[in-house]
MDAnalysis code that builds the backbone (N, CA, C; Angstrom):
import MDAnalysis as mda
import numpy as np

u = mda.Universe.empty(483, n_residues=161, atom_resindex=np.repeat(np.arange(161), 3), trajectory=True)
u.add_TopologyAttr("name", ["N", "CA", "C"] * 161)
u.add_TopologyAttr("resid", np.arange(1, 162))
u.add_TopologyAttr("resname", ["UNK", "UNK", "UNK", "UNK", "UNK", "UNK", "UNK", "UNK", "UNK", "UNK", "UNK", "UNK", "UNK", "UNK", "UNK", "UNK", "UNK", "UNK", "UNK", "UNK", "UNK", "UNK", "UNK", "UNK", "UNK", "UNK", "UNK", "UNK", "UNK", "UNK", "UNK", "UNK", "UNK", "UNK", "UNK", "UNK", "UNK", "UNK", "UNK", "UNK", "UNK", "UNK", "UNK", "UNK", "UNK", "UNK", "UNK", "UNK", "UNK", "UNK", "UNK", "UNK", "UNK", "UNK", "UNK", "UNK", "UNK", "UNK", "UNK", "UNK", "UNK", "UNK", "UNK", "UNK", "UNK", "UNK", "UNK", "UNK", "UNK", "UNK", "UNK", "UNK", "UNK", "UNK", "UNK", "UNK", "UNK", "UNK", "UNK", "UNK", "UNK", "UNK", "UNK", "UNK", "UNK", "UNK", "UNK", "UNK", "UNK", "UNK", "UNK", "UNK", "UNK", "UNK", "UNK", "UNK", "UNK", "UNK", "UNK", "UNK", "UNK", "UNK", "UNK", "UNK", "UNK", "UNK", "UNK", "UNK", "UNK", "UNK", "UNK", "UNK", "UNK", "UNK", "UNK", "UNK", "UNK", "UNK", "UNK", "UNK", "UNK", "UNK", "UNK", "UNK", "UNK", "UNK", "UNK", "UNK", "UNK", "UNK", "UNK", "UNK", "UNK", "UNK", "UNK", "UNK", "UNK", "UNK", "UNK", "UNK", "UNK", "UNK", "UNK", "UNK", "UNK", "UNK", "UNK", "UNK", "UNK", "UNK", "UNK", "UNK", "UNK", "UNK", "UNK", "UNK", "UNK", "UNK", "UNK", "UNK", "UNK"])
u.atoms.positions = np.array([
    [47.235, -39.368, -12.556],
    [45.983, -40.044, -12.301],
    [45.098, -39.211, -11.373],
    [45.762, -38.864, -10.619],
    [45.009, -37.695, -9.444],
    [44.292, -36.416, -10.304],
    [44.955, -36.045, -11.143],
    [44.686, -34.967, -11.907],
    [43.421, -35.142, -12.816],
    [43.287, -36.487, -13.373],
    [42.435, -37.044, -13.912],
    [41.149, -37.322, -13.380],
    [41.278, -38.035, -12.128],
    [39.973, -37.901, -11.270],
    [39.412, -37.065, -10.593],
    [40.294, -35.936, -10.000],
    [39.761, -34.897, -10.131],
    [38.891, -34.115, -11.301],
    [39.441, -34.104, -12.626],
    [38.512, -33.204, -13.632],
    [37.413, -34.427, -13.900],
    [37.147, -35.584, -13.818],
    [36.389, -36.335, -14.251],
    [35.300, -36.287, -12.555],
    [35.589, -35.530, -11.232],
    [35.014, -35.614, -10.477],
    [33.954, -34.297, -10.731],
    [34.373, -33.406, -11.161],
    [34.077, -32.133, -11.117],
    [32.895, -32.061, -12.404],
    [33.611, -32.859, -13.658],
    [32.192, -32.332, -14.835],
    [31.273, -33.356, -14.282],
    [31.228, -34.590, -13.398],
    [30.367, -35.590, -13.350],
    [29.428, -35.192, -12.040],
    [30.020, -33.747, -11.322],
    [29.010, -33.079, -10.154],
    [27.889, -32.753, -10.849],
    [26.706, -33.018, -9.939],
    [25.455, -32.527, -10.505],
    [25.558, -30.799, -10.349],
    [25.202, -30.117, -11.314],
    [24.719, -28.573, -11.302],
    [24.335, -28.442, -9.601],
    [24.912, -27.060, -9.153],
    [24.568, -26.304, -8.149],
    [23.004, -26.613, -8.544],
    [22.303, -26.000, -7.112],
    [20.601, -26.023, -7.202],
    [20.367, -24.612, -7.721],
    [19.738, -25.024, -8.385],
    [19.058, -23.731, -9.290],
    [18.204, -22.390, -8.508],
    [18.071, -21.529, -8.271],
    [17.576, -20.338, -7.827],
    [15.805, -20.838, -7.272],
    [15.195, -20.836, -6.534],
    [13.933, -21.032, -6.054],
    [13.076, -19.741, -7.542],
    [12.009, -20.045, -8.249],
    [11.561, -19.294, -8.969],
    [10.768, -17.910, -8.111],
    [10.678, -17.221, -8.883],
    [9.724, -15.847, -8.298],
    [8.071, -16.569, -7.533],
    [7.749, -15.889, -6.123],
    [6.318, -16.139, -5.956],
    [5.337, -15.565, -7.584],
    [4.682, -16.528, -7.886],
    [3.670, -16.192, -9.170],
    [2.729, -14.669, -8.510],
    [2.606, -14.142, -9.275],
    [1.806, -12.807, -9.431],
    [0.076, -12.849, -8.790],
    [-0.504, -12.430, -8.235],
    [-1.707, -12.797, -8.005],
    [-2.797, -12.217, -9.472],
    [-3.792, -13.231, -9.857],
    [-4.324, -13.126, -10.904],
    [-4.411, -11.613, -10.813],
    [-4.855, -11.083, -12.471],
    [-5.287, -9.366, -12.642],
    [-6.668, -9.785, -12.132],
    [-7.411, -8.458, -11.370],
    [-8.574, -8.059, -10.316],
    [-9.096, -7.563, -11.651],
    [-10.206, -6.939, -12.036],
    [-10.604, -5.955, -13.185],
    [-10.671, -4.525, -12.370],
    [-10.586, -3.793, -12.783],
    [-10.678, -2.343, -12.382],
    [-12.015, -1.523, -12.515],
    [-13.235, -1.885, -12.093],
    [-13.948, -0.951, -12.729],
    [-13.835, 0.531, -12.111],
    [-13.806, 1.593, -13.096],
    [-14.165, 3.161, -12.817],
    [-14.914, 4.143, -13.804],
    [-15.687, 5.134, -12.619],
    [-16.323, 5.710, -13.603],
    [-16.004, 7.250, -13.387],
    [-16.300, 8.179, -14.031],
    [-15.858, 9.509, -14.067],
    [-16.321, 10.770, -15.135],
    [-16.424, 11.673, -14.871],
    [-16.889, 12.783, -15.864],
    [-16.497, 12.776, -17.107],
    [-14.889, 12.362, -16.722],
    [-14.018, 12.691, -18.182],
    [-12.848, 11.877, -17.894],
    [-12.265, 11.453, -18.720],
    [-10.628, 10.762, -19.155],
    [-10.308, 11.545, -20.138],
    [-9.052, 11.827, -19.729],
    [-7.663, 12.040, -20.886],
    [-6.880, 11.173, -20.914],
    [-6.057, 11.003, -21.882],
    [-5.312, 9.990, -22.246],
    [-3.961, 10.572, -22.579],
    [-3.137, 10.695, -22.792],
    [-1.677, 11.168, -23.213],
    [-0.817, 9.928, -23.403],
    [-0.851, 9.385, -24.748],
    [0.162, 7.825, -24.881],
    [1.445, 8.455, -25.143],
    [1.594, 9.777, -25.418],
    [3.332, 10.310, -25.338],
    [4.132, 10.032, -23.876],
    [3.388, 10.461, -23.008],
    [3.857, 10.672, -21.936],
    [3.260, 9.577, -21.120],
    [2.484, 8.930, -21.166],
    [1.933, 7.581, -20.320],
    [1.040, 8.061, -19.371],
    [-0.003, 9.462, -19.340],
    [-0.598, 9.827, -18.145],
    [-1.719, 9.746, -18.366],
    [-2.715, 9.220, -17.720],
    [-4.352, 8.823, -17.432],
    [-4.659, 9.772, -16.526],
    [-5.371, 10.577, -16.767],
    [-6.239, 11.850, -15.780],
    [-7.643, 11.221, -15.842],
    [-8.427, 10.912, -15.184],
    [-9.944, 10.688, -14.694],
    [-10.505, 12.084, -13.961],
    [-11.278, 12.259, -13.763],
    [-11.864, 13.636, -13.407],
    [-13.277, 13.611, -13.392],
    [-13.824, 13.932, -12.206],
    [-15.240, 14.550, -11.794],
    [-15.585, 13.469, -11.493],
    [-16.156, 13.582, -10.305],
    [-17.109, 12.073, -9.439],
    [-16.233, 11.114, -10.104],
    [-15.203, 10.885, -9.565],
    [-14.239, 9.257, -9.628],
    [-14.516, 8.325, -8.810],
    [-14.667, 7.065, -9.202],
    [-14.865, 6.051, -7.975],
    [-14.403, 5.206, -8.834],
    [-13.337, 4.542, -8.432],
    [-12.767, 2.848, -8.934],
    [-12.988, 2.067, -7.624],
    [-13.461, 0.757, -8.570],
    [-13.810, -0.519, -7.649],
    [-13.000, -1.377, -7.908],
    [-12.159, -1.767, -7.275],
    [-11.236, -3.195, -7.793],
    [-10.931, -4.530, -6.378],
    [-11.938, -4.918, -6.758],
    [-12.555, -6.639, -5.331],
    [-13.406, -5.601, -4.306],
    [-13.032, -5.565, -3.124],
    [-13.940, -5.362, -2.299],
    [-13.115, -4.136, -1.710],
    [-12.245, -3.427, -2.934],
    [-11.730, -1.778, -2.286],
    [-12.469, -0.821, -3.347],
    [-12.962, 0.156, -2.719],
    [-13.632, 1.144, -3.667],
    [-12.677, 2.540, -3.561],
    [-12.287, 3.024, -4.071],
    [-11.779, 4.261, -4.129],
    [-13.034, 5.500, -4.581],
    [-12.946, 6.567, -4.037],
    [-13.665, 7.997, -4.519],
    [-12.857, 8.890, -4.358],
    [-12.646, 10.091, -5.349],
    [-12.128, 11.496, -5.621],
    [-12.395, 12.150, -6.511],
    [-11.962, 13.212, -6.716],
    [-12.475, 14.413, -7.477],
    [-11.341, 14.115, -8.639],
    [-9.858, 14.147, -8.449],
    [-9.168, 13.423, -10.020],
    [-8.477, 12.205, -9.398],
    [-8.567, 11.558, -10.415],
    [-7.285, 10.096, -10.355],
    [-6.292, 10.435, -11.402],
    [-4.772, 10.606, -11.238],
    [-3.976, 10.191, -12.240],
    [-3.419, 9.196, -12.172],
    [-3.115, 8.171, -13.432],
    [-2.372, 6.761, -13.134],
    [-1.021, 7.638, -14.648],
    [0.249, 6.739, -14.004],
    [1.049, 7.126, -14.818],
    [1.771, 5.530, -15.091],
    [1.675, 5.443, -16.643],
    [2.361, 3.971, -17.002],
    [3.623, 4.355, -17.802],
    [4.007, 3.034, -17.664],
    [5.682, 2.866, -18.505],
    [5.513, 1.458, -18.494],
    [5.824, 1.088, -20.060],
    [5.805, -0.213, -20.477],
    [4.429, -1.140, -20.449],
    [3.428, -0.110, -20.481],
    [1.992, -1.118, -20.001],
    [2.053, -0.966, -18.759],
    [2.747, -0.983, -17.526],
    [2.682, -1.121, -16.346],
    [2.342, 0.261, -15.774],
    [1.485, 0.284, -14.155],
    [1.007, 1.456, -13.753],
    [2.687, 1.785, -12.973],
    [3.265, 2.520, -13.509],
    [4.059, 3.163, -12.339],
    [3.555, 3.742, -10.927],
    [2.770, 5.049, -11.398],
    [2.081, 5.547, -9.982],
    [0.929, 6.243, -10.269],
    [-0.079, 6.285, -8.918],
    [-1.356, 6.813, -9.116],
    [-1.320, 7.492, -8.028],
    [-2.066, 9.123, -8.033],
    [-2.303, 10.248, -7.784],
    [-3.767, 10.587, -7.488],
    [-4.929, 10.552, -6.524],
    [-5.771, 10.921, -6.165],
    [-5.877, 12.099, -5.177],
    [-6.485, 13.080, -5.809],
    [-6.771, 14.145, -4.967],
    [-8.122, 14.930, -5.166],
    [-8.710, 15.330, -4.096],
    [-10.088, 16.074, -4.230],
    [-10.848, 15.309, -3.190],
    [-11.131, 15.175, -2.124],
    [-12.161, 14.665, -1.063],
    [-11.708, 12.847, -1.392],
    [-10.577, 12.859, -1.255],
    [-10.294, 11.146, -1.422],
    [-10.995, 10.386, -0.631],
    [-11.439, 8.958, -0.464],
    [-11.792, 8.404, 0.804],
    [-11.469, 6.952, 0.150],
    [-11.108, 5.773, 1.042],
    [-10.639, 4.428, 0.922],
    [-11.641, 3.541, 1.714],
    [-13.212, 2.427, 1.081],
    [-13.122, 1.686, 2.087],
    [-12.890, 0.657, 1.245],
    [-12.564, -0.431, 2.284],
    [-12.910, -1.791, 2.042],
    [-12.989, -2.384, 3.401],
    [-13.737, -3.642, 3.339],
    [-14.174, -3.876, 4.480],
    [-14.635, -2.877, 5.937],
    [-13.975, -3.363, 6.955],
    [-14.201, -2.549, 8.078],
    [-13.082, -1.613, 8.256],
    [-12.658, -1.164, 6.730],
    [-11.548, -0.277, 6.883],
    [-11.524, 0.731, 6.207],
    [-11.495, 2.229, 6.426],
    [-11.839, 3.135, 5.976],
    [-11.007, 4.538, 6.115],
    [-10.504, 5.041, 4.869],
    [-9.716, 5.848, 5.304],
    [-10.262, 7.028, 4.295],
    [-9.194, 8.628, 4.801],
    [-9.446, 9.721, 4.261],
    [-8.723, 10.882, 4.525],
    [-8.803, 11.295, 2.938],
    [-7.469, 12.344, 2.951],
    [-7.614, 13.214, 1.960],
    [-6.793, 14.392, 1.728],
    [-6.997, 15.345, 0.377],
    [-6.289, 14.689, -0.645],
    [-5.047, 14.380, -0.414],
    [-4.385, 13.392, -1.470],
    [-4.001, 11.936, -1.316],
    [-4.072, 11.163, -2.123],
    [-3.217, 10.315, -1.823],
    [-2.310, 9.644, -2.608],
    [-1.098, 9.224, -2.768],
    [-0.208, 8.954, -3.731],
    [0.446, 7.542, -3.888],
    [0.369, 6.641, -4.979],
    [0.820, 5.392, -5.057],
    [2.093, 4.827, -5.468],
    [2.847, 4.486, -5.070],
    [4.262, 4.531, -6.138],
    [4.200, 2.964, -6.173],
    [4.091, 2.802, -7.271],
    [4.660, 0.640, -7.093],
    [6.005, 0.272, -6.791],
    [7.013, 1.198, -7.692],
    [8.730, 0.945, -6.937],
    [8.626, 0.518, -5.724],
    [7.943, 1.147, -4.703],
    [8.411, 1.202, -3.783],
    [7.096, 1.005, -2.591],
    [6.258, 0.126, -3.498],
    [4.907, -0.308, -2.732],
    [4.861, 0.669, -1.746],
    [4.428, 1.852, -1.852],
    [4.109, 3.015, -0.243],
    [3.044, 3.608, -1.296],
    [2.256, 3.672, 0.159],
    [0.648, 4.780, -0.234],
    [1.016, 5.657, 0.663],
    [0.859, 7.020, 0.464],
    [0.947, 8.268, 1.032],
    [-0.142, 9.065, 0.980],
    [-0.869, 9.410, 2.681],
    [-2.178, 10.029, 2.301],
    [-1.485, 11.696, 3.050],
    [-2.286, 12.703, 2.884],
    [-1.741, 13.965, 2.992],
    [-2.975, 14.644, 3.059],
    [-3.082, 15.347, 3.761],
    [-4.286, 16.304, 3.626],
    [-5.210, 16.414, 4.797],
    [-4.950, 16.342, 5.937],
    [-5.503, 15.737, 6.953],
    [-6.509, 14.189, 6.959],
    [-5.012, 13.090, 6.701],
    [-5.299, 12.149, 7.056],
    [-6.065, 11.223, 7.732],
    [-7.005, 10.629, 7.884],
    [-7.759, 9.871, 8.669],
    [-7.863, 8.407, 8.560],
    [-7.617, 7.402, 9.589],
    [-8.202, 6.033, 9.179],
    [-8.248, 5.589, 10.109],
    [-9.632, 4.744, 10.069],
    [-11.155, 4.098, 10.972],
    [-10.657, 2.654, 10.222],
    [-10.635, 1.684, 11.731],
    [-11.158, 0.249, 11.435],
    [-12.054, -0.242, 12.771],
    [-13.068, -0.658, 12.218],
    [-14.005, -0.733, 13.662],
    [-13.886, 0.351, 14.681],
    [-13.997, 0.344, 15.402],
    [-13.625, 1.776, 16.389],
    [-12.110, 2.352, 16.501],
    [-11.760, 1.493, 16.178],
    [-9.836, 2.326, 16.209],
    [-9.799, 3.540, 15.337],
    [-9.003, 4.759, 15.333],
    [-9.367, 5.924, 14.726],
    [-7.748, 6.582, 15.166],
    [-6.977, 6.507, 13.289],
    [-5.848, 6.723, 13.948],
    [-5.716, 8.240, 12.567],
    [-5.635, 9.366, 13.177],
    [-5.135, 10.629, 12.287],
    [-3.910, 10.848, 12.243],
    [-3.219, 11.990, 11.618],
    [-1.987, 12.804, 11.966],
    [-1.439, 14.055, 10.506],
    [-0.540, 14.365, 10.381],
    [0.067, 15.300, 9.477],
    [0.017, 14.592, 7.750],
    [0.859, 12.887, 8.355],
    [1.020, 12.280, 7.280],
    [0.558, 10.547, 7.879],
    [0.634, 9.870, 6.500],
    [0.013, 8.515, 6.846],
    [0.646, 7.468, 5.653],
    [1.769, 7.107, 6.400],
    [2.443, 6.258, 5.032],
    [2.193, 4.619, 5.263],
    [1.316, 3.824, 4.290],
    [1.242, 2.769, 4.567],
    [2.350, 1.706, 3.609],
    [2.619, 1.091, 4.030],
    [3.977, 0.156, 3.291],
    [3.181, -1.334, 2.962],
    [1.780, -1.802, 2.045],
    [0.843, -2.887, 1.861],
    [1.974, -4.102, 1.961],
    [2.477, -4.402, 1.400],
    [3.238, -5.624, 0.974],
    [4.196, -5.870, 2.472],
    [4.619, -4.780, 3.318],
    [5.301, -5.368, 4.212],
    [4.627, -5.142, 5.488],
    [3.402, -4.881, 5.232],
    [2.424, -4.653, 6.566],
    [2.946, -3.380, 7.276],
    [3.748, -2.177, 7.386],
    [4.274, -1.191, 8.120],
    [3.476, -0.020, 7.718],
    [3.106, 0.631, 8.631],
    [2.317, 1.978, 8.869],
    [3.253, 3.028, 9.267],
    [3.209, 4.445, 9.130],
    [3.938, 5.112, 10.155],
    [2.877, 6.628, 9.585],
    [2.603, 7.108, 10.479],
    [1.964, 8.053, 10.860],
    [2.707, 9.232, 11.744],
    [2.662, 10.550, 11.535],
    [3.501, 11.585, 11.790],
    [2.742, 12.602, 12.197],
    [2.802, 13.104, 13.372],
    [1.948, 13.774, 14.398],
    [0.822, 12.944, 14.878],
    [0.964, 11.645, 15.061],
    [-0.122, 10.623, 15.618],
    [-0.857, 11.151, 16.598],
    [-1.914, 11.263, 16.173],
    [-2.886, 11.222, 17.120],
    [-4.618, 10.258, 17.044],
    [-5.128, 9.607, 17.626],
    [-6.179, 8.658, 17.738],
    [-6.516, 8.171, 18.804],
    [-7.565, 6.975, 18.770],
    [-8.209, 6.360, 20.169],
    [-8.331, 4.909, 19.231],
    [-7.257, 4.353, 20.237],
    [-7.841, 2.417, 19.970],
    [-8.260, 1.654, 20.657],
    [-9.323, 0.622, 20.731],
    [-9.355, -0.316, 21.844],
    [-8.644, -0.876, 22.346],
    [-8.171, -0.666, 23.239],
    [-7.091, -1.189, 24.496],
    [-7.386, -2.184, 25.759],
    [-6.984, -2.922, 26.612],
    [-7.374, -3.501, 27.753],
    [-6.940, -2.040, 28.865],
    [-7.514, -1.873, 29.771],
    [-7.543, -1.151, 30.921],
    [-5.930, -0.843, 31.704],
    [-5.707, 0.233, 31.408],
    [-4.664, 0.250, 31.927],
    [-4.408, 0.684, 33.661],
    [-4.380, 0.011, 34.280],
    [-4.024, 0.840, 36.541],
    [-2.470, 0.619, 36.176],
    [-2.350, 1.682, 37.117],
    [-1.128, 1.985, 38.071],
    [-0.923, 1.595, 39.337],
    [0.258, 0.656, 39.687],
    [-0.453, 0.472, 40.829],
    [-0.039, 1.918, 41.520],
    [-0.863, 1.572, 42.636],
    [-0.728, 2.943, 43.838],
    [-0.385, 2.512, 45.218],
    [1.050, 3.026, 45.656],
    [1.254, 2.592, 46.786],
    [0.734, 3.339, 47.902],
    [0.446, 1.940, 48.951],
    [-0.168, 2.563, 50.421],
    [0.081, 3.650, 50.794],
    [-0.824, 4.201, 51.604],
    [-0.536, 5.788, 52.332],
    [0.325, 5.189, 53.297],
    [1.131, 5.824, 53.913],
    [1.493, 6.062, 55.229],
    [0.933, 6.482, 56.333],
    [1.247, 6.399, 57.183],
    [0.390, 7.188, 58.407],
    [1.471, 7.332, 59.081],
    [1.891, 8.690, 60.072],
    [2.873, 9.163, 60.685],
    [2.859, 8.667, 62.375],
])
């Protein structure tokens, strides 16, 4: 009898809770860009743009001399800007000779003597890796000026002998 209510306890458990679903995708932005020239390569999945590039997508504008986007499966794997790059949107503005996108691994990599301005903050260096999705920056040979509160030391009294 024990044996019995046991297996009649077990198929009559409700199902474990099911997995929480994926956060939904944020709608597609449209991409507009314009440029001298496009190539196309559907063998290999590579988009070259070239001469006066500027893509607009919401309120980020990109400019460079080439854009490459590289897809697999419809999807952008990674994009490649190089030639007088520059990034604004909003009060945020950056600039570099290259800069490189990987989606694997959500990191933008700018290279080329790096630069980026938000309101007066002004942070350069060698390299400039931004990590979007987890908010992390890291910058390599840092150097810049940010608005700060005032920093004293204190200074202790003189003596007198």
């Amino acid at each position: 009898m024990t044996a019995a209510w046991l297996l009649w306890a077990l198929l009559a458990a409700p199902p474990p809770p099911a997995a929480p679903p994926p956060p939904a995708l944020p709608p597609a932005v449209p991409l507009d860009i314009q440029a001298d020239r496009l190539e196309l390569d559907q063998t290999t999945g590579k988009v070259r743009f070239s001469g006066g590039v500027q893509a607009r997508q919401g309120t980020l504008v990109l400019r460079c001399a080439v854009l490459e986007a590289r897809y697999q499966d419809g999807e952008v794997v990674s994009l490649e800007a190089t030639g007088g790059v520059t990034v604004d949107q909003g009060d945020l503005h950056a600039e570099a000779e290259t800069a490189r996108y990987h989606r694997q691994t959500d990191q933008l990599e700018l290279t080329g003597a790096p630069r980026v301005v938000r309101g007066k903050d002004t942070m350069a260096g060698q390299r400039i890796v931004f990590w979007p999705g987890q908010g992390r920056l890291l910058v390599e040979q840092a150097r810049g000026r940010i608005e700060a509160p005032r920093l004293e030391l204190p200074i202790p009294p003189t003596r007198r002998p």
